[in-house]
Every structure is written in structure tokens, then in C-alpha cells.
N, C-alpha and C positions, 0 to 999 in steps of 0.2 A: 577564713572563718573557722568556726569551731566541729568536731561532730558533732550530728545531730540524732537522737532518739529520736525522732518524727522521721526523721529521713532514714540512714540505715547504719548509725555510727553513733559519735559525739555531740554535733549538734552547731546549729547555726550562727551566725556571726552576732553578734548582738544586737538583738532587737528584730530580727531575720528569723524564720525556720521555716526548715524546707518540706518537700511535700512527696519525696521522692517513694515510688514502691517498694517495697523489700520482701524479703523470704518470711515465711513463719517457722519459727523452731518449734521441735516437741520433744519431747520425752529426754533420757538420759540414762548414765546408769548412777545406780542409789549409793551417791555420793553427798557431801555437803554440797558441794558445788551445782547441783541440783539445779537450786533454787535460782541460782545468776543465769541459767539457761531456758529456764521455764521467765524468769521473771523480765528479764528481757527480750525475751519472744514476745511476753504480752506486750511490752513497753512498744515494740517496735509495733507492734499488729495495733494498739491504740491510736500509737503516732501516724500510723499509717505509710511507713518509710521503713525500710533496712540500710542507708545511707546515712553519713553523718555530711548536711549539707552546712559549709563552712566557708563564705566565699561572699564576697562586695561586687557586684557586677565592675566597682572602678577600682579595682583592686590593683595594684602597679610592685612592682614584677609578678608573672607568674611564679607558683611555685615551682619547685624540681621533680619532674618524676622519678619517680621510682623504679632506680638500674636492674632490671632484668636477671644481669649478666651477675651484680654484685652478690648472688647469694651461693652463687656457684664461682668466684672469683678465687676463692682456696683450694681449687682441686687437686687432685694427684694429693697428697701426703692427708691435705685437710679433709677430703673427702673420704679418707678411707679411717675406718673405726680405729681409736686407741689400740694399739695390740696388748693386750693382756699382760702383767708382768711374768715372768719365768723365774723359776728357782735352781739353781745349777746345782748338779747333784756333786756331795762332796763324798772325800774318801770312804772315811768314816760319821756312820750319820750322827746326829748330836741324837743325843739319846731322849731329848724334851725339845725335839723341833717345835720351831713357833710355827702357827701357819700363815700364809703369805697373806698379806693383805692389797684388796686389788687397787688397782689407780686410779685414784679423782671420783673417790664414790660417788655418788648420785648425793647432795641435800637430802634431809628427810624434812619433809616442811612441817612448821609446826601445827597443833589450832588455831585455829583461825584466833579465838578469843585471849590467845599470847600471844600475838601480834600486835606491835602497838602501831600505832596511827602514824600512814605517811606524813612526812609534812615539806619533802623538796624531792624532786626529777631532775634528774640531770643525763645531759648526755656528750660527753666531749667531745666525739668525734662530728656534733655542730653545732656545739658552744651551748647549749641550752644549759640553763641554768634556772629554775623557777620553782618558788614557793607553791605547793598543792591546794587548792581551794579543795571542799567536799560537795561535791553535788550528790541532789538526789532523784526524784520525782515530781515532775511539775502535776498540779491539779487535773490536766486533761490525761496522765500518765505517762507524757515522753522525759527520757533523761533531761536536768537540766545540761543549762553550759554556763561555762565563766561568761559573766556580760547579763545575764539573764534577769540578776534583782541588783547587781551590783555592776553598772559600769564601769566599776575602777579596778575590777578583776580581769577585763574581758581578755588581756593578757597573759593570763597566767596559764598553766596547765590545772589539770582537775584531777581527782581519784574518785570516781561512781560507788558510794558505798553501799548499792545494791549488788559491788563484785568483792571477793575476798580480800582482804586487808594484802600487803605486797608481802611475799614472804609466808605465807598460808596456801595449804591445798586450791587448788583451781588457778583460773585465767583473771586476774586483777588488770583493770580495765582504766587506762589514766589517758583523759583525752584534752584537745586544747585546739584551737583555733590556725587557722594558715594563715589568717589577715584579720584584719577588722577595721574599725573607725579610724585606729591610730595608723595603719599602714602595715606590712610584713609582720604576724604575729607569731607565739611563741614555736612554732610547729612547723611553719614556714616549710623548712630545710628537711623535714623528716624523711623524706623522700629520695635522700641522698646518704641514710644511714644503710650501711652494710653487714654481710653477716662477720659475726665475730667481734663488732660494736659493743661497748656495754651501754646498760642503763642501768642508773645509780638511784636507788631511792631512801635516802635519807629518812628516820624514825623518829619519831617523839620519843624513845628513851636513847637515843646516840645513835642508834648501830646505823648499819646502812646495808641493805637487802641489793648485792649484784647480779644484774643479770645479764645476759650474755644473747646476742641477736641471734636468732636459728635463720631468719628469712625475712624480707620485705614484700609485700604485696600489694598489686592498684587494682582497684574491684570498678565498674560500673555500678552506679549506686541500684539502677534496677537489676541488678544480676548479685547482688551482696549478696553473700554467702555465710548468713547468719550462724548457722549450727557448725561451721568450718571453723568462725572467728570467737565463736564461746562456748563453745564444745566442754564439755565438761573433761579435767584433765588428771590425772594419778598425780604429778607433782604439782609446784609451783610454778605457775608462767604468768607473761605482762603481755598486755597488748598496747600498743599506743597507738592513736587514728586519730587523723585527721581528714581533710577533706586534698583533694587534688585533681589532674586535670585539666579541661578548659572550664571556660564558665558558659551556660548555657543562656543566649541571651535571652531566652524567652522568659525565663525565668531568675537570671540573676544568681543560681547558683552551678557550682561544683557539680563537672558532670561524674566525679571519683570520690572512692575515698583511699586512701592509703593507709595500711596496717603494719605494725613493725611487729612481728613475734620473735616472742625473748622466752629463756627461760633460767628457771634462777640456779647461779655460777654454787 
């Protein structure tokens, strides 16, 4: 199923949303990104959840958790910081030395309002491939999800346009389902994405916004860790979530939700 804004993430499988507790966020620092931190506090505090519950009590395979071990699976060389480059002193010095420029600057992300509209996610290392639906706020104030007014979406991933456009300052927020009506859905697998993975998001004017996995994370949906997962951020970053876990029978959903943080390459 999908997360869910009533629970503490993306949101529920279709036609399903869950009811799960979550954290409340506050405050920030006075950034644009602000606002995705405040406004999805309240979304979750409305919902009544900090989980995105996403899950068919007859849901047939489990999905995969999410490897521990995979975010530290680079160590030794990858764990240790770029070394700086070095400039080797010559005989005699050029009389208009250039200065050295450092390695693999940091993006400078744009505004938000040059940014143009996601409109595909991808992820190769487990084959996702899927057009963006845009969700926003249902009537009662939780995030929608694919599935929600449209069953014929309930497969796709989504981009929450209550979060920064992909590619703009803050945490861009694109979520989607682990199962639903049809069986195994778009998200399924996310759980087995590792660090150093990218995720590709495709633009409405060509380009394509890379990002590159910092870490995978599996939350209890009553321990979600709101202000961790939308923290207001100085660059560009992606969050992907869905649901994971067992399924809880009492209730037919997702006792997790799993988080992929990215930031842009």
C-alpha cells in the first residue's frame, strides 16, 4: 500500500487509510522549506498518524526490509570524506596562478519556482520505472495517495506538492504504495535500495534531477520520526516512503514505514 498522511508517511492502499499515531513537528529554521515542515506536521496531527499506512491485510509477498548493514556497505574508502584536491608546488610559480578548484562542488539548488514539474521516478537498481501523479490534501487534511480519486493510478508513485518541486531547496517528498488491489505495487522493493543507489527524476522541461541514496531507514509507524524525515534542509534532498514490515492483523495494516534519503548528485 501507499503512505499515508493520516498514518505517518504516504498513505494508504486504496480505498484503506490508516489510523496509526505519529509525532508532531514544530518550528524550523526561516527557510522556504519552512512551510513543508509546519504544513505537514499539521497534515499528520489532522490525520492523526505519523506513518504512511500502505498494506492489504492479503497482500502476497511480503515486501523487503530494509538492509541495516546496506548504508554502511561502502566503508573504508566510501566512508571516509573526499580528500581535498592538492596543488603541487612548481619550480617557478606562474605569475597569474589560477586557484584550484575543489572536487564535486555541492549543487546550488535553484528556486523552487525554476523548477519545473516532476513528471517520472525512477530507480534502477529495482527497476522502478513510473510516471508522477501530484497529490495534495484531502478535505479532512491528510496527504492524498495514488488510488484515492483515481483507481487507475493506485500504481504509480506520487510527488506531494505541499513539498519542494525535485531539484529546489528542501526535502521533496515522492511516495507510492508497496501493494494494493492489483498485487506487488510500485514500491514494493524499496526496501532493498542501498546507499550510493540513485534516484532519477525526470522534468517537464527534459532535464533529469540525480540523486544519489545517503541512507535507508524502517521506522515503527508509532515512533515515526517526523522532524528527522522533513526536517527542513540547506540543499536539495528526496525522500521516498512507503509502507513496510509485517501487517498488523488487527488492523490490516503495515506495522513500518520505510524511508530512502537521497540527496541531489
Amino acid at each position: 500500500m501507499a503512505p499515508d498522511a493520516r498514518s505517518a508517511g504516504p498513505g494508504p492502499s486504496a480505498g484503506r487509510r490508516g489510523d496509526d499515531d505519529g509525532a508532531a513537528a514544530a518550528g524550523g529554521r526561516p527557510r522556504r522549506s519552512r512551510a513543508l515542515v509546519v504544513t505537514l506536521a499539521t497534515v499528520l496531527l489532522v490525520g492523526g498518524g505519523g506513518a504512511v499506512a500502505v498494506g492489504l491485510a492479503t497482500q502476497d509477498p511480503a515486501p523487503p526490509a530494509a538492509d541495516p548493514a546496506a548504508s554502511d556497505r561502502s566503508a573504508g574508502a566510501d566512508a571516509s570524506p573526499s580528500p581535498e584536491p592538492t596543488v603541487s608546488a612548481a619550480p617557478e610559480p606562474d605569475p597569474t596562478p589560477a586557484d584550484p578548484t575543489p572536487a564535486d562542488p555541492a549543487p546550488t539548488p535553484e528556486p523552487a519556482k525554476d523548477q519545473p514539474y516532476p513528471t517520472t521516478v525512477r530507480i534502477p537498481s529495482i527497476d522502478v520505472d513510473s510516471d508522477l501523479v501530484t497529490m495534495g490534501r484531502a478535505k479532512d487534511g491528510a496527504i492524498e495517495v495514488p488510488g484515492d480519486a483515481d483507481v487507475s493510478v493506485v500504481d504509480h508513485a506520487a510527488w506531494y506538492k505541499g513539498s519542494p518541486r525535485p531539484g529546489a531547496e528542501g526535502p521533496s517528498v515522492i511516495l507510492g504504495h508497496v501493494d494494493s488491489i492489483n498485487g506487488p505495487s510500485v514500491f514494493h522493493d524499496l526496501g532493498r535500495v542501498e546507499k550510493g543507489d540513485e534516484v532519477l527524476v525526470d522534468r517537464k522541461d527534459g532535464t533529469t534531477a540525480q540523486f544519489v541514496v545517503d541512507h535507508v531507514e524502517t521506522y515503527p509507524k508509532d515512533k515515526f520520526p517526523t522532524i528527522d524525515v522533513y526536517r527542513n534542509t540547506d540543499d536539495a534532498e528526496l525522500r521516498v516512503i512507503t509502507c513496510g514490515g509485517d501487517i498488523d492483523p488487527g488492523t490490516g495494516h503495515y506495522t513500518d514505514n520505510t524511508v530512502v534519503y537521497a540527496h541531489l548528485a
